[in-house]
C-alpha positions in Angstrom: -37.8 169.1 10.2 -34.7 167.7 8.7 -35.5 164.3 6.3 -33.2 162.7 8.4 -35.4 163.6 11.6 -38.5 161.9 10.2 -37.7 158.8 9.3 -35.3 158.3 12.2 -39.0 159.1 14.2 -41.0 157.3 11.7 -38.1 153.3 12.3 -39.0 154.2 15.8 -41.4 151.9 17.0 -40.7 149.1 14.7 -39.3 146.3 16.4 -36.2 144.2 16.5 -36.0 140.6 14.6 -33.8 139.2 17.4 -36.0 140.0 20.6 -39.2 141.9 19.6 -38.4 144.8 21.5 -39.8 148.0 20.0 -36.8 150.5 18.9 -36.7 154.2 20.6 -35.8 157.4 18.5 -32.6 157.1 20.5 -31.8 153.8 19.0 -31.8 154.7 15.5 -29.6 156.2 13.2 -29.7 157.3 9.7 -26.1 156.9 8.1 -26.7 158.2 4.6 -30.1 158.9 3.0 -30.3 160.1 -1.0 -33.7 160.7 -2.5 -35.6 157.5 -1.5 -32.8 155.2 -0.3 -31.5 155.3 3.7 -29.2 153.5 5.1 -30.0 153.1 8.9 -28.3 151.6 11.8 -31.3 149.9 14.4 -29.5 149.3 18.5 -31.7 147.1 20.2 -31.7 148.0 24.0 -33.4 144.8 24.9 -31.1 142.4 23.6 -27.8 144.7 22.3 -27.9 143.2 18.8 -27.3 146.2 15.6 -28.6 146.0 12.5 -28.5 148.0 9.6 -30.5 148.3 7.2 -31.5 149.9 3.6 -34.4 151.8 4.0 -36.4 152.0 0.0 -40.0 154.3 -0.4 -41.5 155.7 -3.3 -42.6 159.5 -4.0 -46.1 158.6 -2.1 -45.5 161.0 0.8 -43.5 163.9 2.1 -40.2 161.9 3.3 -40.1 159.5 0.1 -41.0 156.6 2.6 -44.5 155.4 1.6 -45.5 152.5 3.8 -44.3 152.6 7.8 -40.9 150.4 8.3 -41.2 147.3 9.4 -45.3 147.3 8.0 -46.2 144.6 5.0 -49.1 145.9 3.0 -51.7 143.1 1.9 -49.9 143.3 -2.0 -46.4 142.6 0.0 -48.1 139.9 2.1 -49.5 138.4 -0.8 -46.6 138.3 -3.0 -44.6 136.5 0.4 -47.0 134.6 1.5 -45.6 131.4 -0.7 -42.1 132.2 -0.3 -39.3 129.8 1.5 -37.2 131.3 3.9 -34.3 132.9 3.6 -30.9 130.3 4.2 -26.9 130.1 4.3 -27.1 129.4 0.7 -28.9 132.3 0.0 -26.8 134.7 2.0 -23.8 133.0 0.1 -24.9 134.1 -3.2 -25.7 137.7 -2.6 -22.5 137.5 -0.9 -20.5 135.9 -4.3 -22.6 138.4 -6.4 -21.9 141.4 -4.0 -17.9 140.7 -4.6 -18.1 141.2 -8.2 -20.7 143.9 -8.1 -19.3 147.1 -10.3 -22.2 149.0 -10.2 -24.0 152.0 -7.2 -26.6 150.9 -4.9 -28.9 153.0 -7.2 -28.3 149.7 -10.2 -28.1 147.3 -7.2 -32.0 147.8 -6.1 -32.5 148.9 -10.0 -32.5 145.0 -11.1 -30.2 145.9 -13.6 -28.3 142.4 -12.9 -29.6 140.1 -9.8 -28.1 136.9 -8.2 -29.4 133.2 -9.6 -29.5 130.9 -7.7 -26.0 129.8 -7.8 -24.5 133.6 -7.3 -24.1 134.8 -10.8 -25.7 137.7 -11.9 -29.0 136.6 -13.9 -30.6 139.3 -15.1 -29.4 141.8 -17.6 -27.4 139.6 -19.0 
C-alpha cells in the first residue's frame, strides 16, 4: 500500500474542530508527505469547512506516524493540561515570524529559531 494510502486511511475517522463530524477516506487528502512530515487537506462533509494540516510522527511504526491523528497520549495531555488557549495575538506572531522565515519546514518544526511572544524569532539566536 502506497505511504500516502495509509495515513490518508489512518486521518480518517478523526474528527473536524468546527462541527465534530468524523472525516471519511474520501475527505482527506495528502498534498506532500517527506519521511515523517504530511501535509494534508481535511473536507468536512458536515459543515463544508477545509483545513489543512501538518501531519509530524516519529520512526515508531511502519508509516512514520506513531500515535493516531487527532489522539493526545497521557505525556501530550499532561504537558497541555496547563496551557492557555491559543488567541489572535498568537496567530499574529507566527504570522510576523512566518514572513521573515528563511529557512525549510524541516528547521521550521526543528526549533532551530521559534516565535516569542512578540513575533521575533527567540530561539537560536
Amino acid at each position: 500500500m502506497d505511504p500516502r494510502d495509509r495515513l490518508r486511511l489512518r486521518l480518517a475517522g478523526s474528527a473536524c474542530t468546527a462541527c465534530g463530524r468524523r472525516y471519511g477516506g474520501d475527505d482527506v487528502r495528502v498534498l506532500a508527505q517527506r519521511e515523517d512530515v504530511a501535509f494534508v487537506r481535511l473536507r468536512c462533509r458536515g459543515c463544508g469547512v477545509e483545513t489543512l494540516a501538518l501531519v509530524t510522527g516519529g520512526p515508531a511504526e511502519h508509516d512514520g506516524f506513531a500515535a493516531p491523528p487527532g489522539d493526545l497520549t497521557p505525556a501530550d495531555e499532561a504537558r497541555l493540561a496547563d496551557g492557555r488557549p491559543v488567541d489572535a495575538d498568537d496567530v499574529l506572531a507566527v504570522h510576523r515570524f512566518l514572513a521573515d522565515y528563511e529557512g525549510d519546514l524541516r528547521g521550521l518544526l526543528g526549533g532551530h529559531r521559534r516565535p516569542g511572544p512578540t513575533g521575533q524569532g527567540s530561539a537560536g539566536r
